[in-house]
N, C-alpha and C positions, 0 to 999 in steps of 0.2 A: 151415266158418266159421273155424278156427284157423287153418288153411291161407293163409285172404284175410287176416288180421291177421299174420300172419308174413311175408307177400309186403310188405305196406303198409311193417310197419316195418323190412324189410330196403330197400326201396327209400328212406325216409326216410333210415337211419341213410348208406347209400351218397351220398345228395343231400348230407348236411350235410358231410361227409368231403372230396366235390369244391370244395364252397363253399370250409370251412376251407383246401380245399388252393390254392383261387384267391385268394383273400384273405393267406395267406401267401406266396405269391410274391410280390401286388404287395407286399406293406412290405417283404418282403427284398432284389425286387428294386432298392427305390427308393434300397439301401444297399448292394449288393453285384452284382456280375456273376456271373448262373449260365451255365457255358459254354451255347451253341446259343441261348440266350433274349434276345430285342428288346425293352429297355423302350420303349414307344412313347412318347415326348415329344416335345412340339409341335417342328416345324421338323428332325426326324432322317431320315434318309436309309435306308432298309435296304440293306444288300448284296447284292449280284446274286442270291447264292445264296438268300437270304430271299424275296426280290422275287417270284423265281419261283414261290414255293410259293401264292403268292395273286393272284387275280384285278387287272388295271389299276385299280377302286377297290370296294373292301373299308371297309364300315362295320362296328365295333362300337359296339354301343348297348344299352342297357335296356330294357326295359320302365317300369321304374319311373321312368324319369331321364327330366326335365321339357325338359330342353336337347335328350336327344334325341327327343324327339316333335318339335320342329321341326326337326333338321337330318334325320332321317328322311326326313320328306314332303319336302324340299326335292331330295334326292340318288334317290328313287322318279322325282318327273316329271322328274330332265336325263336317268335311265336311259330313259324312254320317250322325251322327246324327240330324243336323241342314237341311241336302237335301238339299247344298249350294254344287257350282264348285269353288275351290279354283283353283290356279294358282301355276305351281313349276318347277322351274328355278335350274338345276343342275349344277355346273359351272366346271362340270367333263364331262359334254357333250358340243363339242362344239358349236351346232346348238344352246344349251342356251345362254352361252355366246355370242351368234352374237346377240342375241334377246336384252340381257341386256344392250349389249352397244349401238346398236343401238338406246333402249330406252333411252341411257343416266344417266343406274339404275347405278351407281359405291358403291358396297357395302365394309362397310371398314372394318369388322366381319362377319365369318358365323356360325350361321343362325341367317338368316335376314329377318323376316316378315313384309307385309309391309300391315296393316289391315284400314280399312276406311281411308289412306291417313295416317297414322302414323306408324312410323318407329320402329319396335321393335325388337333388338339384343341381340343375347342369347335366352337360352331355358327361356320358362314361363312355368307358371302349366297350365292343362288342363282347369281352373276354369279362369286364369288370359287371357286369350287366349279367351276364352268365354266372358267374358267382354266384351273384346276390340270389337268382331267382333259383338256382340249385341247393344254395345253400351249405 
């Protein structure tokens, strides 16, 4: 029984530690450039070498965030109806978050799409989403 109370709260104190540490990069990043790290803002461009480390379009979103329950469902049916694999980054899970930062993704809004290499924040309509990822 001590054993399952010591797992619990070592995996707690590890969860709060990754939050603090994603929550501290977006404010510092919103004021500083950490070398290797992409603040994701609307309308930015990543560079080739970034671009590659992630899928043609890459969502991050929440769970908890209201915006993205609907630009979610919207970017799931163009993935079926186009028979593309998108990529989706929850930042309520932590195993995303170690992903994103690892990539050096620091998104400073969610949802945050990130389609052929361009950054886009906030929901879009299903058609303006279609756009981007046709091009």
């Amino acid at each position: 029984m001590i054993k399952n109370k010591t797992g619990g709260i070592i995996a707690l104190v590890v969860a709060i530690i990754l939050i603090a540490a994603l929550a501290w990069l977006i404010v510092y990043s919103k004021h500083h450039t950490i070398p290797g790290n992409v603040n994701l803002e609307d309308g930015a461009v990543l560079d080739a070498e970034k671009c590659a480390e992630i899928n043609d379009v890459t969502m991050i979103h929440s769970a908890s965030c209201p915006h993205c329950a609907v630009a979610v469902p919207i970017l799931r049916e163009l993935e079926q109806e186009l028979n593309m694999t998108f990529s989706y980054y929850d930042l309520s899970i932590d195993k995303d978050k170690e992903t994103l930062v690892s990539l050096g993704m620091i998104p400073t809004h969610i949802p945050t799409a990130v389609i052929n290499c361009k950054v886009y924040v906030g929901v879009r309509t299903k058609e303006e989403y279609k756009e981007a990822i046709l091009g």
